[in-house]
Biopython code that builds the backbone (N, CA, C, O; Angstrom):
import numpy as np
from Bio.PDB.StructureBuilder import StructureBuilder

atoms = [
    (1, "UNK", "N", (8.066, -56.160, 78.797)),
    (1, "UNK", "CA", (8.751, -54.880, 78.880)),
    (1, "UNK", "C", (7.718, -53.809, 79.202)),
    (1, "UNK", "O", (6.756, -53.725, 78.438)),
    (2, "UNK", "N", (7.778, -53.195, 79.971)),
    (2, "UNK", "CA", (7.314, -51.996, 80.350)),
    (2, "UNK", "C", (7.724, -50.695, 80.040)),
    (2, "UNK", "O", (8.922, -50.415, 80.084)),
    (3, "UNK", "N", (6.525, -49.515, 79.601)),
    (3, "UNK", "CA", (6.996, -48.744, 79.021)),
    (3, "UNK", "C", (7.531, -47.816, 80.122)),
    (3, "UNK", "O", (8.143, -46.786, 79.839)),
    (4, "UNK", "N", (7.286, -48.204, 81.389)),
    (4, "UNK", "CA", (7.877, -47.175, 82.202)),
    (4, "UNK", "C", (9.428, -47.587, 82.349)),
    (4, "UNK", "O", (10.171, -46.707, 82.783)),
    (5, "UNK", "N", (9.680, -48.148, 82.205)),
    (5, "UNK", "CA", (10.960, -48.814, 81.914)),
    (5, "UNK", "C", (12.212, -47.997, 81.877)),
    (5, "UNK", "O", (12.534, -47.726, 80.720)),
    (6, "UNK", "N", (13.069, -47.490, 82.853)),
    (6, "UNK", "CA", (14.291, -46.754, 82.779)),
    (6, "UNK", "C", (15.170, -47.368, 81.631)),
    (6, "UNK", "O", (15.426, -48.568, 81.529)),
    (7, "UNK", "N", (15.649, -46.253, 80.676)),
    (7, "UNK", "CA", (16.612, -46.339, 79.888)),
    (7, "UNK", "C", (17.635, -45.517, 80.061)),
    (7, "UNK", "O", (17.453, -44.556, 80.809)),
    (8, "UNK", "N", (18.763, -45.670, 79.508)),
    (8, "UNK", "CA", (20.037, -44.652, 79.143)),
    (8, "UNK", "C", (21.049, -44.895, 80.659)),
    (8, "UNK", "O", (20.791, -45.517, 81.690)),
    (9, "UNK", "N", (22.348, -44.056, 80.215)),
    (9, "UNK", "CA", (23.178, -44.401, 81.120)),
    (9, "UNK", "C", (22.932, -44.039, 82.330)),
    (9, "UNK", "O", (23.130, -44.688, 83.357)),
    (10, "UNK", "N", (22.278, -42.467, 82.154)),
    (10, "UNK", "CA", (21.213, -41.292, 83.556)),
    (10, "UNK", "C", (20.175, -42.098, 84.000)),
    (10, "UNK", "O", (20.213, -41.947, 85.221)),
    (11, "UNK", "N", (19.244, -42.886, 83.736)),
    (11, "UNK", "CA", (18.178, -43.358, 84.009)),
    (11, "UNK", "C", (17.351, -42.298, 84.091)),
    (11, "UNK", "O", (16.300, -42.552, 84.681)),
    (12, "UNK", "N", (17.445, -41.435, 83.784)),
    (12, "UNK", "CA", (16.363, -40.347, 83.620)),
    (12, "UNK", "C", (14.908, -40.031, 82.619)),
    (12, "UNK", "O", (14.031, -39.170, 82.687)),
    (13, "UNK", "N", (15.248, -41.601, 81.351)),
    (13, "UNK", "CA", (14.477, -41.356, 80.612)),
    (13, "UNK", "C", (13.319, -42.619, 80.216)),
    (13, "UNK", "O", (13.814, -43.719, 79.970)),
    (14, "UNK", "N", (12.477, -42.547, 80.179)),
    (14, "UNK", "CA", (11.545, -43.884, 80.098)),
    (14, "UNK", "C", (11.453, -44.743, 78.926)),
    (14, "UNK", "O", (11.527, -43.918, 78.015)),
    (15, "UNK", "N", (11.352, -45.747, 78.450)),
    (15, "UNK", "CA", (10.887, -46.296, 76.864)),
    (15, "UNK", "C", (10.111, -45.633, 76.458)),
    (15, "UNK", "O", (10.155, -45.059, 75.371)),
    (16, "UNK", "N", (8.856, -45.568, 77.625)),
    (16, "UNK", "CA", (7.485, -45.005, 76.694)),
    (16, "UNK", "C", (7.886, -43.079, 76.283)),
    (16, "UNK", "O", (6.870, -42.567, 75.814)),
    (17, "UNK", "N", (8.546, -42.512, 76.336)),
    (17, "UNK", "CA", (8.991, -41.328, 76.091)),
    (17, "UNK", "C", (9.509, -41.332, 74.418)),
    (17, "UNK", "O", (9.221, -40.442, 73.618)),
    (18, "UNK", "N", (10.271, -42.455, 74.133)),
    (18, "UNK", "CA", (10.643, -42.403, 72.859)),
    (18, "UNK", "C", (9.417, -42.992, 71.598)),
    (18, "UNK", "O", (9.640, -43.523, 70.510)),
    (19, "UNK", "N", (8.066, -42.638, 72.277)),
    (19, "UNK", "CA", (7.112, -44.041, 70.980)),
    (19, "UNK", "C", (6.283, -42.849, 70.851)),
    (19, "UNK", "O", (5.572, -42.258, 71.664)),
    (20, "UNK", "N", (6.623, -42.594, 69.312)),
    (20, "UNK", "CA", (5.738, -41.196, 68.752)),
    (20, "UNK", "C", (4.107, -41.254, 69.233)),
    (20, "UNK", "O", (3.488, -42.225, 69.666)),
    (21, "UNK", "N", (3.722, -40.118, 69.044)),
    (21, "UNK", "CA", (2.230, -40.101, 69.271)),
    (21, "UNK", "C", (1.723, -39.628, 67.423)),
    (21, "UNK", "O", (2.039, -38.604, 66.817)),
    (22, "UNK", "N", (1.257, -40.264, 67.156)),
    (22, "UNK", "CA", (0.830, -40.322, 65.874)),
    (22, "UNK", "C", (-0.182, -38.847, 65.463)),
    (22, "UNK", "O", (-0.096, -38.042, 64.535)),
    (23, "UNK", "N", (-1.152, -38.968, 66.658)),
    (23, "UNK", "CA", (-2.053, -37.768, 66.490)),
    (23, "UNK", "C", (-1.654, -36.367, 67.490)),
    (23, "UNK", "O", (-2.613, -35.604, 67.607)),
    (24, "UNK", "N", (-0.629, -36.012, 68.079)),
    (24, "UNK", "CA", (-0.119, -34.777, 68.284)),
    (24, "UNK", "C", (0.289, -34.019, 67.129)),
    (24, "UNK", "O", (0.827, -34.276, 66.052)),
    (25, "UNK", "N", (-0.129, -33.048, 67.688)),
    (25, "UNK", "CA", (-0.240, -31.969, 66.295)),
    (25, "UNK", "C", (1.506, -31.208, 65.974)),
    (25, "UNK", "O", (1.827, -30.362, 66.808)),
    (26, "UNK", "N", (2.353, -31.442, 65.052)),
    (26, "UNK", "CA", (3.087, -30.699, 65.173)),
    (26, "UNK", "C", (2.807, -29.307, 65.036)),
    (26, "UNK", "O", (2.015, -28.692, 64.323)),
    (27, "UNK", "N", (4.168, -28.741, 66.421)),
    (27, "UNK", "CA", (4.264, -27.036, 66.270)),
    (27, "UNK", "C", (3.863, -26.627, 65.071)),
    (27, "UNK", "O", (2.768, -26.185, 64.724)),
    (28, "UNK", "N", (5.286, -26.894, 64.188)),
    (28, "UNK", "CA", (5.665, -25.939, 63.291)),
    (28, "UNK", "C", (4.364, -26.147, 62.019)),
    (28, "UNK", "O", (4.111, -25.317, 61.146)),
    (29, "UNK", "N", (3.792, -27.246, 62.183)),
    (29, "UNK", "CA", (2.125, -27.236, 61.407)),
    (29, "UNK", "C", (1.254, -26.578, 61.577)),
    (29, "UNK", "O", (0.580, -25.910, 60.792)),
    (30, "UNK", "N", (1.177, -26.792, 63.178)),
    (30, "UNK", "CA", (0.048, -25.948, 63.506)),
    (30, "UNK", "C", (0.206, -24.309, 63.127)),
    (30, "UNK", "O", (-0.624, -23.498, 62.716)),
    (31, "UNK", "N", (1.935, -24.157, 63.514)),
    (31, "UNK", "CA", (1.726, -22.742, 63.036)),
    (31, "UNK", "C", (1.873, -22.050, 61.445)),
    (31, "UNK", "O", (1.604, -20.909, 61.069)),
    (32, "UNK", "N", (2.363, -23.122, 60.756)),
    (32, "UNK", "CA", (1.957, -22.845, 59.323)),
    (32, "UNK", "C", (0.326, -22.891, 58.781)),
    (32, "UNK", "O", (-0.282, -22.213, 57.953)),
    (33, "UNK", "N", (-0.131, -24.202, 59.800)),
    (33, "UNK", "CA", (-2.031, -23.801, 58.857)),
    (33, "UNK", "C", (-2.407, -22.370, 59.740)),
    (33, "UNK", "O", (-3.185, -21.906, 58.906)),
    (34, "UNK", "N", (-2.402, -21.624, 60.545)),
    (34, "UNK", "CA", (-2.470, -20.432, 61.297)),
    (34, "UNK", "C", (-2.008, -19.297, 60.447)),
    (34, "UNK", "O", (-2.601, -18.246, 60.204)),
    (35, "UNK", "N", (-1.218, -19.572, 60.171)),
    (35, "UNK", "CA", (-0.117, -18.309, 58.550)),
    (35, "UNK", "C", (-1.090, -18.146, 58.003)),
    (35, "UNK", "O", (-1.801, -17.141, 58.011)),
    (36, "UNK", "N", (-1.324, -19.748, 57.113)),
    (36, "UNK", "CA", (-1.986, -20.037, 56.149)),
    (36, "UNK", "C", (-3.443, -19.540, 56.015)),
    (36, "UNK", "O", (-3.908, -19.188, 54.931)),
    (37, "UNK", "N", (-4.062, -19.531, 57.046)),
    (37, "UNK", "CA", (-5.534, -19.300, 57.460)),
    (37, "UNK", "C", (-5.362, -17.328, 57.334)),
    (37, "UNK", "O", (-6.079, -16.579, 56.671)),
    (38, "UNK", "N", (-4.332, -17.004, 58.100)),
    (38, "UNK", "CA", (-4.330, -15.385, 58.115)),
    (38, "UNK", "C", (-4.295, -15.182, 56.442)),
    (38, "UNK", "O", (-5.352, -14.803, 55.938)),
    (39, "UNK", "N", (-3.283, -15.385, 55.659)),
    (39, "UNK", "CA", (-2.976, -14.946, 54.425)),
    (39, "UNK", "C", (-3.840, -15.356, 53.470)),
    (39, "UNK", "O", (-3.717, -14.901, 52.332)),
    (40, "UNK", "N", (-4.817, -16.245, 53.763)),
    (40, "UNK", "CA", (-6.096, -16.479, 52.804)),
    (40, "UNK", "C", (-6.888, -15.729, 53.134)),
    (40, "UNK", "O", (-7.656, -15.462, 52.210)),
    (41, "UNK", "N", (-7.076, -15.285, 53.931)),
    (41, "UNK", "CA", (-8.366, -13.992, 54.465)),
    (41, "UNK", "C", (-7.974, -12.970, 54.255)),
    (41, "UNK", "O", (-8.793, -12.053, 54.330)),
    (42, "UNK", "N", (-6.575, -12.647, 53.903)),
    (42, "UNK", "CA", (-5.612, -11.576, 53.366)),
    (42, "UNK", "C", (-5.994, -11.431, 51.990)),
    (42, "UNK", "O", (-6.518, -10.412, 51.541)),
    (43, "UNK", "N", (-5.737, -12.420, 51.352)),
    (43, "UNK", "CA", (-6.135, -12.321, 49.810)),
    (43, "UNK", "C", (-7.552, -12.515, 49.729)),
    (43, "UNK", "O", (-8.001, -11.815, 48.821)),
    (44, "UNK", "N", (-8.609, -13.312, 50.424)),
    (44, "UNK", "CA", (-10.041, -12.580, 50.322)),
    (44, "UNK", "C", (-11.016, -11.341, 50.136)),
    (44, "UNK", "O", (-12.017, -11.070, 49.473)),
    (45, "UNK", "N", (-10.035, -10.618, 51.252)),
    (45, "UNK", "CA", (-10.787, -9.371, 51.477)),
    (45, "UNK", "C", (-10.455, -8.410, 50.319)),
    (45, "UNK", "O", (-10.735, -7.212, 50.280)),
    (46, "UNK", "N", (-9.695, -9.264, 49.213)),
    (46, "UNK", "CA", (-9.429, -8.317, 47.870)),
    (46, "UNK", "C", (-10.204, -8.828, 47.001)),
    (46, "UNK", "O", (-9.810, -8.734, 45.838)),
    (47, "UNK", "N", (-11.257, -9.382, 47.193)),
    (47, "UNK", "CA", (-12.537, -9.465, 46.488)),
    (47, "UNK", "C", (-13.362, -8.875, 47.033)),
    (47, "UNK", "O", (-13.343, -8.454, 48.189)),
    (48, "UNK", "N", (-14.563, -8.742, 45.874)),
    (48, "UNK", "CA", (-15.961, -8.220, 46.324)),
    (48, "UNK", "C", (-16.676, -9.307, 47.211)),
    (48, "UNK", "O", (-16.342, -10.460, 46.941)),
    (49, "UNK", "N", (-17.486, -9.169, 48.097)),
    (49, "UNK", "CA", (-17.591, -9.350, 49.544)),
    (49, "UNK", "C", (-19.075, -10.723, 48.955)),
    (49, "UNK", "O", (-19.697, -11.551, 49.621)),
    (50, "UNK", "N", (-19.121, -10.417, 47.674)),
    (50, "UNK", "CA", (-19.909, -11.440, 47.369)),
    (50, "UNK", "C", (-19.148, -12.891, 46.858)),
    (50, "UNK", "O", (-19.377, -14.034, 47.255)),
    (51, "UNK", "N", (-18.164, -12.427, 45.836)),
    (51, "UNK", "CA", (-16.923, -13.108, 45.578)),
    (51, "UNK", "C", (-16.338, -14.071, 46.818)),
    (51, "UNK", "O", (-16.122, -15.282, 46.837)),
    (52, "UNK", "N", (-16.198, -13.203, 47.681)),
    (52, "UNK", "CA", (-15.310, -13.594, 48.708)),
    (52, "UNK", "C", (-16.433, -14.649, 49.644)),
    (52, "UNK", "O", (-15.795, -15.513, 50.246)),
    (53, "UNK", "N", (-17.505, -14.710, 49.803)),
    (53, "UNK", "CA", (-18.288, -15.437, 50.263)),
    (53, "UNK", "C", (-19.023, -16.430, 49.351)),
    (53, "UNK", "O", (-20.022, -16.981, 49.813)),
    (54, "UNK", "N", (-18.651, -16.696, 48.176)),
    (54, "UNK", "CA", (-19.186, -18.223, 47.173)),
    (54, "UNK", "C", (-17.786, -18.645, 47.914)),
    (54, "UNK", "O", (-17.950, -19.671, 48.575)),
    (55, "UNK", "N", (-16.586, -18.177, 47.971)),
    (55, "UNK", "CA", (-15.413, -19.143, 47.818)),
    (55, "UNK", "C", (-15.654, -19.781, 49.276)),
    (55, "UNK", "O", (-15.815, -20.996, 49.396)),
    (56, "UNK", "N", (-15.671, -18.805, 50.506)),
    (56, "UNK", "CA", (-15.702, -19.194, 51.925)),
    (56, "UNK", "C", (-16.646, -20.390, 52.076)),
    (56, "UNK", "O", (-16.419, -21.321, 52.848)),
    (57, "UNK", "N", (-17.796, -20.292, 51.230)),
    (57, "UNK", "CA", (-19.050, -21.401, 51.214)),
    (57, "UNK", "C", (-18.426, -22.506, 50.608)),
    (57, "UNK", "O", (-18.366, -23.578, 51.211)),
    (58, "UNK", "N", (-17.921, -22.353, 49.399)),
    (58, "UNK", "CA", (-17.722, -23.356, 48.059)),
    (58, "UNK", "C", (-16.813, -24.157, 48.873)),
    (58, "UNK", "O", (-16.964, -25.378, 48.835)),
    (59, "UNK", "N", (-15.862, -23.644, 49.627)),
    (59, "UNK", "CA", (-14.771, -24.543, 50.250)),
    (59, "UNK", "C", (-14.553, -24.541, 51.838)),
    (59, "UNK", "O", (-13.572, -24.595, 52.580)),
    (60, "UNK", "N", (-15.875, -24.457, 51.992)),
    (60, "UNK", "CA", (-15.600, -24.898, 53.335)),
    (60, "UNK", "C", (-14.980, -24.019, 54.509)),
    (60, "UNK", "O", (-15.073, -24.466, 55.652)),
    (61, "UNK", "N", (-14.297, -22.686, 54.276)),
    (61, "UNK", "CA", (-13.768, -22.241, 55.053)),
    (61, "UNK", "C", (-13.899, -21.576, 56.116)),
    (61, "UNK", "O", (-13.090, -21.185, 56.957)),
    (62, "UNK", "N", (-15.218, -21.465, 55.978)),
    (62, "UNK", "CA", (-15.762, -20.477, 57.534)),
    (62, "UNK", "C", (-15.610, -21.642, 58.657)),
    (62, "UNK", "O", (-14.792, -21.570, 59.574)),
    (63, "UNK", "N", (-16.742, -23.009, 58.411)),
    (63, "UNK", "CA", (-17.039, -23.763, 59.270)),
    (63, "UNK", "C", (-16.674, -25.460, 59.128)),
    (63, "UNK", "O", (-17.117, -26.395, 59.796)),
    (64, "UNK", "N", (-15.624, -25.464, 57.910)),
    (64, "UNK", "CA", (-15.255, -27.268, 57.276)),
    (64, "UNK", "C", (-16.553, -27.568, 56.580)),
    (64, "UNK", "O", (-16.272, -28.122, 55.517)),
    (65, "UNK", "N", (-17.840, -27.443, 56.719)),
    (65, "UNK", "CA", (-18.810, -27.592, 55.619)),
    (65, "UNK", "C", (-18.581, -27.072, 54.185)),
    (65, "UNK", "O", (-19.119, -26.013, 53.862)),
    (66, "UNK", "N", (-17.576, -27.964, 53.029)),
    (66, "UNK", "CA", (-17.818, -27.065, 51.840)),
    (66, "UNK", "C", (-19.588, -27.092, 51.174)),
    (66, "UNK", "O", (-20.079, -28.196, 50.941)),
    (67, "UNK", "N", (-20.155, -26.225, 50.998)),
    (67, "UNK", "CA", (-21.771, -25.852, 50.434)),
    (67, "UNK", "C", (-21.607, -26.263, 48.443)),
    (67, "UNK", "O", (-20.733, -25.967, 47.628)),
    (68, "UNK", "N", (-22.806, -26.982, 48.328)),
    (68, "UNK", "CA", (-23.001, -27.230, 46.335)),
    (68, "UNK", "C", (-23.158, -26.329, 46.201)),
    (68, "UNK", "O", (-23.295, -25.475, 47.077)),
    (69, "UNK", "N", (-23.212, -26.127, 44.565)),
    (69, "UNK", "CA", (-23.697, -24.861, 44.287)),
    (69, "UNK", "C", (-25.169, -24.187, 44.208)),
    (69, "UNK", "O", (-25.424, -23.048, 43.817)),
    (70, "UNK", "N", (-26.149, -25.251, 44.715)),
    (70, "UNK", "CA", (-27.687, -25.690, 44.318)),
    (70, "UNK", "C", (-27.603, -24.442, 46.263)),
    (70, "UNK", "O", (-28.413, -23.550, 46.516)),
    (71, "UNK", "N", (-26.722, -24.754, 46.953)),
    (71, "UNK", "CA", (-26.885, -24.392, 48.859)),
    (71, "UNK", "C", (-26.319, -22.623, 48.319)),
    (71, "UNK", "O", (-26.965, -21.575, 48.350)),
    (72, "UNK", "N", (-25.489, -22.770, 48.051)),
    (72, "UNK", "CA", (-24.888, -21.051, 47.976)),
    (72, "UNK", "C", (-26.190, -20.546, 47.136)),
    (72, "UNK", "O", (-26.854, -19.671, 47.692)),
    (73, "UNK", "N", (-26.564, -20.932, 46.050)),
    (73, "UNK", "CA", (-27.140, -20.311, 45.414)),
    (73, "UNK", "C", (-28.416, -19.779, 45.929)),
    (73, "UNK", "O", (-28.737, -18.631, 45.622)),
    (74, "UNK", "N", (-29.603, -20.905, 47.105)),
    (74, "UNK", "CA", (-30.112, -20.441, 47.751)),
    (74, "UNK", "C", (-29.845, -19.071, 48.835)),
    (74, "UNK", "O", (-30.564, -18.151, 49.226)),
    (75, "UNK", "N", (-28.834, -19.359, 49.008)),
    (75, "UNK", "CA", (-27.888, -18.391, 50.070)),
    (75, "UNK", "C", (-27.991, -16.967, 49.297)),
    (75, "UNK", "O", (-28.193, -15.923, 49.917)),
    (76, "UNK", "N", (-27.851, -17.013, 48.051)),
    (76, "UNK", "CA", (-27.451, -15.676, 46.987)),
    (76, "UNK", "C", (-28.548, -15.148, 46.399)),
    (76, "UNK", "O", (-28.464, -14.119, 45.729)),
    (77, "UNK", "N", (-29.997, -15.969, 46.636)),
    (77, "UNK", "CA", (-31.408, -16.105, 45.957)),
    (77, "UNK", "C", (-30.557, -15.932, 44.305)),
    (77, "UNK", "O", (-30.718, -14.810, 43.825)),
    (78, "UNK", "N", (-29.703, -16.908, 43.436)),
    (78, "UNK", "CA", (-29.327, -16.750, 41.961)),
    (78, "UNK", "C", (-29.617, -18.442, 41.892)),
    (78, "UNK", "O", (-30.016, -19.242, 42.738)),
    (79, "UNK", "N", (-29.304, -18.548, 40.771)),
    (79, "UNK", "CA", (-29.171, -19.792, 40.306)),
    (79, "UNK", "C", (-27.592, -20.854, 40.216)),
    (79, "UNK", "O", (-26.556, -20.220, 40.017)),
    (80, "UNK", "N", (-27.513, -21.917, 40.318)),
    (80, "UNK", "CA", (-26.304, -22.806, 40.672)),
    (80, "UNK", "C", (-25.676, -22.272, 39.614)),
    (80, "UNK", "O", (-24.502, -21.957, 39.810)),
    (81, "UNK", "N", (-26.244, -22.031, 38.268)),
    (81, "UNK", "CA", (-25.458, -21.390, 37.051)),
    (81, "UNK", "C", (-24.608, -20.270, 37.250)),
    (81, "UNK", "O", (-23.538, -20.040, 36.687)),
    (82, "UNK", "N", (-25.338, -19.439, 38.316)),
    (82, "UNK", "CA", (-24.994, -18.136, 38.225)),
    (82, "UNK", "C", (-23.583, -18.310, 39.684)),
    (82, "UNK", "O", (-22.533, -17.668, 39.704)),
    (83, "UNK", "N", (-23.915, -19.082, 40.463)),
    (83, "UNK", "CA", (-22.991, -19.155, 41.284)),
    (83, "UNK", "C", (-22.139, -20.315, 40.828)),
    (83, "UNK", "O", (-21.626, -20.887, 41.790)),
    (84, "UNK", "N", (-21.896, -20.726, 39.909)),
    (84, "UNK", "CA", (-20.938, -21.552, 39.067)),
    (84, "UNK", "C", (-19.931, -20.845, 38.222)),
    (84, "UNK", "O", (-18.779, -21.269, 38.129)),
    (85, "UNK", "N", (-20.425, -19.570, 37.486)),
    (85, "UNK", "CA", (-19.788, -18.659, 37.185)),
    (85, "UNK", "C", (-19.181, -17.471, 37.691)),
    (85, "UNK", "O", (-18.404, -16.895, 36.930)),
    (86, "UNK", "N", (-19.430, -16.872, 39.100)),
    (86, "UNK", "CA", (-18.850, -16.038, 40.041)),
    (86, "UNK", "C", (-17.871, -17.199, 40.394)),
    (86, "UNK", "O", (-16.749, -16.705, 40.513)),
    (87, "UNK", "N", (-17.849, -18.327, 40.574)),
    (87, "UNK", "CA", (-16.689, -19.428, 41.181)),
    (87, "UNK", "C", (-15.919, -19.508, 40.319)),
    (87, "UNK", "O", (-14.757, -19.718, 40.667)),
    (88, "UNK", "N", (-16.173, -19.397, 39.045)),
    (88, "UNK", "CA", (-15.180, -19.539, 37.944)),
    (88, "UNK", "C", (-14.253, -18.229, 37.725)),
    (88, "UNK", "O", (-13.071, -18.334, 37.396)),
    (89, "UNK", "N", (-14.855, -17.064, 37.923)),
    (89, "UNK", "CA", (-14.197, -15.774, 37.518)),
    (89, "UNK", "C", (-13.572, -15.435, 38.905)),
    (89, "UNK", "O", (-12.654, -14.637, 38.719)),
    (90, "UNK", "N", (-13.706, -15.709, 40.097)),
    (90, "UNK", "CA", (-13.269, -15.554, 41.070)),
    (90, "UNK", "C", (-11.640, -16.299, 41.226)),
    (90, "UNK", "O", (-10.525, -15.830, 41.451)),
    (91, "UNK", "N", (-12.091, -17.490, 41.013)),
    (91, "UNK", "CA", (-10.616, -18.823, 41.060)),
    (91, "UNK", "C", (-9.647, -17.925, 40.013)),
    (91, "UNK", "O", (-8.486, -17.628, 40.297)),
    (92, "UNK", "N", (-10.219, -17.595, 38.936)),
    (92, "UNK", "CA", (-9.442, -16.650, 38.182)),
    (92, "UNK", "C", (-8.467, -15.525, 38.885)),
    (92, "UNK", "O", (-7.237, -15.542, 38.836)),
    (93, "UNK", "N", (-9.277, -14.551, 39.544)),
    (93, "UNK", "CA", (-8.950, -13.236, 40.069)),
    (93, "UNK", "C", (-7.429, -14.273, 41.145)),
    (93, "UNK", "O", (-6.210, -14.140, 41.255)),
    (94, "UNK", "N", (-8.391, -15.148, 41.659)),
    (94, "UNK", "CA", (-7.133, -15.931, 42.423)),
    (94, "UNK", "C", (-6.191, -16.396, 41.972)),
    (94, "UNK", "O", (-5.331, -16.335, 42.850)),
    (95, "UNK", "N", (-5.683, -16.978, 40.852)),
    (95, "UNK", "CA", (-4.695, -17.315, 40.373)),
    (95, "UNK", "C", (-3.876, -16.540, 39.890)),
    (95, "UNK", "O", (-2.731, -16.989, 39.837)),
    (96, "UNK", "N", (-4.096, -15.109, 39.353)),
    (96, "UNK", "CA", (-3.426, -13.940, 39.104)),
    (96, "UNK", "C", (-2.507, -14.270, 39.917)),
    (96, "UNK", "O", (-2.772, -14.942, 40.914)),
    (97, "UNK", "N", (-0.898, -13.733, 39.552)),
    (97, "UNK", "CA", (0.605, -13.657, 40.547)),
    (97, "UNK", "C", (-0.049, -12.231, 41.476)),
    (97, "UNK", "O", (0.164, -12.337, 42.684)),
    (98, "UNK", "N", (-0.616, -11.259, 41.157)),
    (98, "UNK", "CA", (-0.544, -10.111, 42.401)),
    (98, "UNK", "C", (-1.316, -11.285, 43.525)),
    (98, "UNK", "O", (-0.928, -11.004, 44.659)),
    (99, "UNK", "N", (-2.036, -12.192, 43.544)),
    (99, "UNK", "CA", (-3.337, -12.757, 44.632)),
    (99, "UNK", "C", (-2.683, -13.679, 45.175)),
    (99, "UNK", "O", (-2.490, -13.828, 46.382)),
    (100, "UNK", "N", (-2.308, -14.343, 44.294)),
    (100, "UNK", "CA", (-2.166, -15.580, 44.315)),
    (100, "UNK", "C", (-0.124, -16.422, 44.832)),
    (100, "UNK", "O", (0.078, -17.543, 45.299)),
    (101, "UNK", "N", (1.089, -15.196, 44.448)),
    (101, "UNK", "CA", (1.859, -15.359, 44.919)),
    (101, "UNK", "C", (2.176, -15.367, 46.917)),
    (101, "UNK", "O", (2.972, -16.212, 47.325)),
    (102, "UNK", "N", (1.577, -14.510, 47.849)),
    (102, "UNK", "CA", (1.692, -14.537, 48.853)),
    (102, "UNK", "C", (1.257, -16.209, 49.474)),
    (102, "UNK", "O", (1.564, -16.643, 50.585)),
    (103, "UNK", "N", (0.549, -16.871, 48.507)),
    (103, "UNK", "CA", (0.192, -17.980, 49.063)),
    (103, "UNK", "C", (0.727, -19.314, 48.263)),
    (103, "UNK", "O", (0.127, -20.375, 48.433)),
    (104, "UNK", "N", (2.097, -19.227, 47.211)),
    (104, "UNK", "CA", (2.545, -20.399, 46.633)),
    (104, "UNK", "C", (3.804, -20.310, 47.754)),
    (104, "UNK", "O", (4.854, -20.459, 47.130)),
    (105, "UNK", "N", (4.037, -20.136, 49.056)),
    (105, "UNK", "CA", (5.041, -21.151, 49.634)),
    (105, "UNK", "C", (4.574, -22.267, 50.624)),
    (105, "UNK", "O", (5.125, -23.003, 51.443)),
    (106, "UNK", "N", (3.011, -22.003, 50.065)),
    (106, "UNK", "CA", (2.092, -23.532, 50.849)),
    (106, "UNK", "C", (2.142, -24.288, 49.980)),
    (106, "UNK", "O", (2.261, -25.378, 50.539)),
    (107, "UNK", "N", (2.126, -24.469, 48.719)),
    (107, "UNK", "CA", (1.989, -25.684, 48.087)),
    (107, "UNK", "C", (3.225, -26.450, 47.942)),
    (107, "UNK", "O", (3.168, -27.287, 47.041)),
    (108, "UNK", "N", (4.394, -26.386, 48.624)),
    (108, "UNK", "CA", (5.037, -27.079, 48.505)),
    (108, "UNK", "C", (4.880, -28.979, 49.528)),
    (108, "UNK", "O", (5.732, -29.849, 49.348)),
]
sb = StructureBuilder()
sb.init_structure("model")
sb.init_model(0)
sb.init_chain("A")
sb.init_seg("    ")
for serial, (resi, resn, name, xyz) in enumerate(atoms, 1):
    if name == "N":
        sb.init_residue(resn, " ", resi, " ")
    sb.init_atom(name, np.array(xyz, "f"), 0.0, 1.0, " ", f" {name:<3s}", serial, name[0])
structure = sb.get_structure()
């Protein structure tokens, strides 16, 4: 069988037309991680600009590299301690409902 293979009553349509592509990106994904990406940089920029850059490092978000805390901390000239605890009080500020609601209709 060949996938060029006319099907249907029209012959207008091929076999190989109906066999998913596994790695095409859906639309409506692509344009939800795009939302998603705007409205996290939305709720970033409501931290202090130091805040807002352990998290961008800690998780990866500038460049998919998430950074230890031993790499930021060089980055901050502090100690992994000290950038262990801005990560902790920060995730905080984030979980607050004012921060943190614009972005619970992603976790579903």
């Amino acid at each position: 069988i060949s996938l060029d293979q006319t099907i249907g009553d029209e012959g207008d349509s091929q076999l190989g037309d109906f066999i998913e592509d596994s790695e095409a990106v859906i639309a409506v994904d692509a344009v939800s991680f795009t939302l998603l990406q705007d409205q996290l940089q939305d709720v970033l920029t409501t931290l202090s600009e130091r805040e807002a850059g352990v998290v961008r490092l800690r998780f990866g978000l500038t460049d998919g590299m998430p950074r230890t805390l031993d790499e930021i901390g060089q980055v901050y000239g502090v100690t992994r301690e000290r950038i262990r605890q801005i990560e902790s009080k920060t995730m905080s500020k984030l979980r607050h409902p004012s921060r943190s609601q614009v972005l619970r209709d992603y976790l579903d």
